[in-house]
C-alpha positions as CSV (number, residue, x, y, z in Angstrom):
1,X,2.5,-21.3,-2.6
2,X,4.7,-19.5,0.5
3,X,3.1,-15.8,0.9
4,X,4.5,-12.3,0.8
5,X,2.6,-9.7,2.4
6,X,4.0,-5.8,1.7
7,X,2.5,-3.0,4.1
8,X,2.3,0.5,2.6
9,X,2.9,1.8,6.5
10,X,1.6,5.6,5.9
11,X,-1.3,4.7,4.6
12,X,-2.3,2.2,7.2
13,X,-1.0,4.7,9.8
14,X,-3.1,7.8,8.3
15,X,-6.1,5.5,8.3
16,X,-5.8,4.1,11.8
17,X,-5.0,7.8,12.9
18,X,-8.2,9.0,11.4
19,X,-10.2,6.4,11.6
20,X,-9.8,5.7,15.9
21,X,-10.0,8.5,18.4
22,X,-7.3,9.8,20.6
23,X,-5.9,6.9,22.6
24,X,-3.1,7.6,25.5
25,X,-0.9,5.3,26.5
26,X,0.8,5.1,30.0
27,X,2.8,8.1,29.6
28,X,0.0,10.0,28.6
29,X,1.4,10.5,24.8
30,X,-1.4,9.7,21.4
31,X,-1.2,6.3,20.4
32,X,-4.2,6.0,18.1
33,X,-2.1,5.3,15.3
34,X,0.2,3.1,16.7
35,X,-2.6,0.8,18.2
36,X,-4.4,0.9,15.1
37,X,-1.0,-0.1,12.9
38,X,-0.7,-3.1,14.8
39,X,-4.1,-4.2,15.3
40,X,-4.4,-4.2,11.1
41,X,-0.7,-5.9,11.6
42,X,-1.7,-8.3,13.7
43,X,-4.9,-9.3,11.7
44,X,-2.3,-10.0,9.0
45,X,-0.5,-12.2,10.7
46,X,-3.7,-14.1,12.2
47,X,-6.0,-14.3,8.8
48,X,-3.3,-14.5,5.9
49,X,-0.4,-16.1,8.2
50,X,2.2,-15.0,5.5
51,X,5.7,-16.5,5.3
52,X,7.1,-13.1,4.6
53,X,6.3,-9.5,5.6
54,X,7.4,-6.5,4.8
55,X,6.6,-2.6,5.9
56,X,7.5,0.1,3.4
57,X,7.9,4.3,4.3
58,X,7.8,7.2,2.7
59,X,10.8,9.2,3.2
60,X,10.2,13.2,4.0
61,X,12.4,14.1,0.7
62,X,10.8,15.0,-2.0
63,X,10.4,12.2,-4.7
64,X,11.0,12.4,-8.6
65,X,7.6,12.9,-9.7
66,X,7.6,17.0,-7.6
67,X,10.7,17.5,-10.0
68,X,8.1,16.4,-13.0
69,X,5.1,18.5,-11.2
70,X,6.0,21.1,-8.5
71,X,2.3,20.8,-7.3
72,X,2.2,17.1,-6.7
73,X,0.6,16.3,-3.9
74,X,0.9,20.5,-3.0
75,X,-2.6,20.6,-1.6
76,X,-2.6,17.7,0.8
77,X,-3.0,18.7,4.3
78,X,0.2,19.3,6.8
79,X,0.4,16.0,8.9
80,X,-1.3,16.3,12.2
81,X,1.2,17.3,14.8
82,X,-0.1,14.3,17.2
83,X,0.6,12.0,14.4
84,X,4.1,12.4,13.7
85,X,6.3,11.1,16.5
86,X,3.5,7.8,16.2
87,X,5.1,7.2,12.8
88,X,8.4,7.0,14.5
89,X,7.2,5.0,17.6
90,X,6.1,2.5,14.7
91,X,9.1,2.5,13.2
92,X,10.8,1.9,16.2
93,X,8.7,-1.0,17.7
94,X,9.0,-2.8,14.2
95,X,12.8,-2.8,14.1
96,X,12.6,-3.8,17.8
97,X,10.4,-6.5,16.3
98,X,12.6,-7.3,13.4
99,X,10.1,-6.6,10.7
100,X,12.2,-5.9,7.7
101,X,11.1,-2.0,6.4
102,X,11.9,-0.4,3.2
103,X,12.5,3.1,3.0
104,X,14.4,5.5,0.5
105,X,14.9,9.3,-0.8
106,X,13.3,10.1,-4.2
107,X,10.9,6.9,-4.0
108,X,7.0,6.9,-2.4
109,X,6.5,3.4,-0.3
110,X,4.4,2.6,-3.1
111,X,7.9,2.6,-5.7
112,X,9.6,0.1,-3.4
113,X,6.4,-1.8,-3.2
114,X,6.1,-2.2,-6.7
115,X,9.8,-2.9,-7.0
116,X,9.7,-5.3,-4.1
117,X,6.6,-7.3,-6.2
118,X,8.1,-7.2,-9.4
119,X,11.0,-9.4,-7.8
120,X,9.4,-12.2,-6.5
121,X,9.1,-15.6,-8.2
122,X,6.8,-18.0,-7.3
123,X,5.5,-16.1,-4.3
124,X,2.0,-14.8,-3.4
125,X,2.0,-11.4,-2.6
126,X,-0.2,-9.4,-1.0
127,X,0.1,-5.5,-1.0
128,X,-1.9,-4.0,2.3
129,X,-2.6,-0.3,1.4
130,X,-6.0,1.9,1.2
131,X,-4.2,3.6,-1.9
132,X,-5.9,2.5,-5.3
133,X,-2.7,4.0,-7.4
134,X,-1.5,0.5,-6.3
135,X,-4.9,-1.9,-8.1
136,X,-2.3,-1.2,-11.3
137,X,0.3,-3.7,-9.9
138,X,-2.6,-6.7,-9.5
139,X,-2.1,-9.7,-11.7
140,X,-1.9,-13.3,-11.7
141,X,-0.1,-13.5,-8.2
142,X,-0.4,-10.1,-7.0
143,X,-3.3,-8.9,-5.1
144,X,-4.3,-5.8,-3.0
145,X,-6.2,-5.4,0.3
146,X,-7.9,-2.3,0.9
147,X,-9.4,-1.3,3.9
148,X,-13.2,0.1,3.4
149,X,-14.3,0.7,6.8
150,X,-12.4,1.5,9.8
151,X,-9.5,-0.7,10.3
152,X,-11.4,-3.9,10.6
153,X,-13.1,-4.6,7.5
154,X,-11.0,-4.8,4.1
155,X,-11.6,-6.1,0.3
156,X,-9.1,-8.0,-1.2
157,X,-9.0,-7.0,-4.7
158,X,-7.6,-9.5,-7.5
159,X,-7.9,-8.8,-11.2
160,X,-11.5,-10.4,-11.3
161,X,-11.9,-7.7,-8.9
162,X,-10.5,-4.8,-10.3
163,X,-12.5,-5.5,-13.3
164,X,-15.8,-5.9,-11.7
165,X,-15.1,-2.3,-9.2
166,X,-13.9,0.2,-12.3
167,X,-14.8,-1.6,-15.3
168,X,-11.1,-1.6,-16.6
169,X,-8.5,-4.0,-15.9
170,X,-5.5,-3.5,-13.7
171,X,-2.8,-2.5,-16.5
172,X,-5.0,0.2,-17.5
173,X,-5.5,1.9,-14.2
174,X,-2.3,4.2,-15.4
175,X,-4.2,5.1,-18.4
176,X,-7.4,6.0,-16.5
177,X,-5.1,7.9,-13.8
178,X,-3.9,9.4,-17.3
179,X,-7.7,10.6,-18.3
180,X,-9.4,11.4,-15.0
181,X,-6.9,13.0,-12.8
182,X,-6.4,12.4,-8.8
183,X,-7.5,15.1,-7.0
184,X,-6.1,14.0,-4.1
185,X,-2.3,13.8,-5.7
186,X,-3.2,17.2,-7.2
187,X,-2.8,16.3,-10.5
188,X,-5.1,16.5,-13.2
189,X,-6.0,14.6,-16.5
190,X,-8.2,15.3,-19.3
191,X,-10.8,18.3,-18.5
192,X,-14.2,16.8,-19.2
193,X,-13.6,13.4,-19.2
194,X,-15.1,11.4,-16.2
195,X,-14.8,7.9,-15.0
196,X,-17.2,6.5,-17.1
197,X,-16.0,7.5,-20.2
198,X,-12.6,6.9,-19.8
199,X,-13.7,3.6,-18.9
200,X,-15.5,3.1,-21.9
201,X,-12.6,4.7,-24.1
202,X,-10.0,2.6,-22.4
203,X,-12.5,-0.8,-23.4
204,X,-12.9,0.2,-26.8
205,X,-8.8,1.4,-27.1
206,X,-7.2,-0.9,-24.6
207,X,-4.5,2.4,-24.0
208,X,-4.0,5.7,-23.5
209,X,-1.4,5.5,-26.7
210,X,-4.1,4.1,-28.8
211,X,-6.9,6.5,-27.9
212,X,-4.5,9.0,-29.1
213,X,-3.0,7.5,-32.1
214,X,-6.9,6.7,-33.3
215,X,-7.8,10.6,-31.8
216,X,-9.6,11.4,-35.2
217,X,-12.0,8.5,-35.5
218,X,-13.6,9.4,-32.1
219,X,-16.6,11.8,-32.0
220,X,-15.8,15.5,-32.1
221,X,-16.1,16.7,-28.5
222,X,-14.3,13.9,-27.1
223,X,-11.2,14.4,-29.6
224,X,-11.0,17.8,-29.1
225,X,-10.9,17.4,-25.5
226,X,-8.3,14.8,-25.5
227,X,-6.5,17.1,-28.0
228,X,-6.0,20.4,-25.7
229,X,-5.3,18.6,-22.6
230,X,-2.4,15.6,-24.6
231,X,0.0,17.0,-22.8
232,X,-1.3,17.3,-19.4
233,X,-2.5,13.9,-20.0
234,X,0.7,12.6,-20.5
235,X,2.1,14.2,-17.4
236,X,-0.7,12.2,-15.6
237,X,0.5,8.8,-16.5
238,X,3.8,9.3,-15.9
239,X,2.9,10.9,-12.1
240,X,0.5,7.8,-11.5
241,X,2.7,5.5,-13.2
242,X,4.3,3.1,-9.9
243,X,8.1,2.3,-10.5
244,X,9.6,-1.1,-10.6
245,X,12.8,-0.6,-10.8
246,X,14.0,1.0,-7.6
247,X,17.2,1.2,-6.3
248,X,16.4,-2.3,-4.0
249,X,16.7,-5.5,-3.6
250,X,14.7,-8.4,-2.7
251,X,16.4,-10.8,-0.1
252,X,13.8,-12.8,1.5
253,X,15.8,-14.3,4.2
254,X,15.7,-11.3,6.2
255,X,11.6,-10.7,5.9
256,X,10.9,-14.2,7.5
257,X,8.2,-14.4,9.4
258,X,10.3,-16.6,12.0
259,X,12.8,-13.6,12.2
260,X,10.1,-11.8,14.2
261,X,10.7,-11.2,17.8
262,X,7.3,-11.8,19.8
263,X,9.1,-11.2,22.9
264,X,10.4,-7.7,22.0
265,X,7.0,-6.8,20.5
266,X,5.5,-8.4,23.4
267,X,7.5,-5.8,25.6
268,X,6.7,-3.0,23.7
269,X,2.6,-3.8,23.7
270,X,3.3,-3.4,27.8
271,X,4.9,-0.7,28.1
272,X,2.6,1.1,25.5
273,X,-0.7,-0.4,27.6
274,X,-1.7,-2.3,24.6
275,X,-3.9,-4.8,26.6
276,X,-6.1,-6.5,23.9
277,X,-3.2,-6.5,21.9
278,X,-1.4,-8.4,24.0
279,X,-3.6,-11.0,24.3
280,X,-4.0,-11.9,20.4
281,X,-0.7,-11.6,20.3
282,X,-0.1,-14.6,22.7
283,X,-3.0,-16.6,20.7
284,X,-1.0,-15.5,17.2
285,X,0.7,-18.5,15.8
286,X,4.5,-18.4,14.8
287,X,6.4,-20.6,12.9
288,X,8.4,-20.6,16.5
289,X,5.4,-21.9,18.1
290,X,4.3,-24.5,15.5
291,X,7.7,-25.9,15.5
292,X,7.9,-26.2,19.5
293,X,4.5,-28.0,19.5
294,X,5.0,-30.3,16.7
295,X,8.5,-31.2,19.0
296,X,6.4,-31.9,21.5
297,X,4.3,-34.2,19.6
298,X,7.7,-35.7,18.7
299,X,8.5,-36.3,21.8
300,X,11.7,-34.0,21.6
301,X,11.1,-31.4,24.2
């Protein structure tokens, strides 16, 4: 089955920011992130060799879910000041590269990459992110990998996985999300309930509707605590809660692998001093390159 890969691009970018130290490239400017982006991108391209790829933005506007909870995401720290023209420099090698990106107003990256999954068909898809929100979109032909360490060493996580890593299965991460909070979003879910037992609620109730509708046949403190927090609970799923239905459309033709331009990304590697990059990207197969060869097997170059 052809493969679809779909690259949450901030998160990859915050990680390789963070995770490599200042790197300068010939004109003296930061380039951690960018050299980190495209190592992880190239690593795609040379383990999974995808038929398809796709990079996905956030957008700077604020999204539908600070218009449900002013404090979304309030207490995340301001984006480091050397890291923000290396988000554009990656946007602007990729379009030099002709990697298809998705970006739009109201909708996180991981919207469009949940929108962008729920519309293939007999694809393999692969969603590159370090964000867990997006475990709740694995199934049967949908599968996430997660960096752990660095930029080098990821899991790939399938619903076997999932299952194995929370003890819950992937269409019930929204209903954990629901119970525990995400500190890091700045959200929170039911006081008083921890990971553990809202795993062991969610086995025993399958959902967060159920728990509730069956709130009077669990023991007393939990109840009770489910029963003052309901409604910030039910906030909580609806901020975790990834949309599928965003304003985009799937057209595979133009996220081709063979659409991408080695030469231009090749140029840009030089002029940014990307050295080691360059070289696996001469030893990174393209469906350009398998073609030529096999035609010279064929006799026909």
């Amino acid at each position: 089955m052809k493969k679809l890969i779909l690259i949450d691009g901030n998160a990859i970018l915050h990680r390789a920011f963070h995770a490599l130290p200042p790197l300068t490239g010939k004109n003296g400017e930061i380039v951690n992130a960018v050299y980190g982006f495209f190592s992880m991108f190239l690593k795609i391209l040379e383990d999974l060799k995808p038929q398809y790829i796709i990079v996905c933005f956030d957008k700077k506007a604020p999204t539908f879910r600070q218009s449900l909870y002013v404090g979304y995401q309030a207490k995340r720290p301001k984006m480091a000041d050397e890291l923000v023209p290396q988000i554009a420099k990656v946007h602007e090698v990729l379009k030099k590269a002709k990697v298809s990106i998705f970006e739009i107003d109201g909708y996180e990256a991981d919207d469009l990459i949940g929108t962008l999954a729920n519309q293939t068909q007999n694809l393999d898809v692969i969603i590159v992110s370090g964000d867990r929100d997006m475990l709740q979109l694995v199934n049967s032909h949908v599968k996430v990998l997660a960096p752990i360490t660095g930029i080098t060493k990821m899991i790939l996580f399938d619903e076997k996985m999932v299952e194995e890593k929370y003890s819950i299965k992937p269409t019930q991460i929204i209903d954990y999300k629901a119970l525990v909070g995400d500190a890091s979003d700045n959200y929170k879910g039911v006081k008083g309930i921890g990971p553990k037992t809202a795993a062991s609620l969610l086995k025993e109730h399958g959902t967060f509707e159920s728990m509730y509708k069956n709130i009077n046949s669990l023991p007393l403190k939990i109840s009770e605590k489910l029963a003052t927090d309901a409604e910030q609970a039910a906030l909580a799923k609806k901020l975790a809660t990834i949309i599928t239905d965003a304003p985009i459309t799937l057209r595979l033709e133009n996220c081709s692998r063979t659409n991408l331009g080695v030469k231009n990304l090749k140029e840009e590697f030089e002029k940014l001093g990307f050295k080691s990059l360059l070289k696996r990207l001469q030893s990174t197969p393209t469906e350009e390159r398998k073609k030529s060869a096999e035609s010279q097997q064929l006799g026909l170059l």
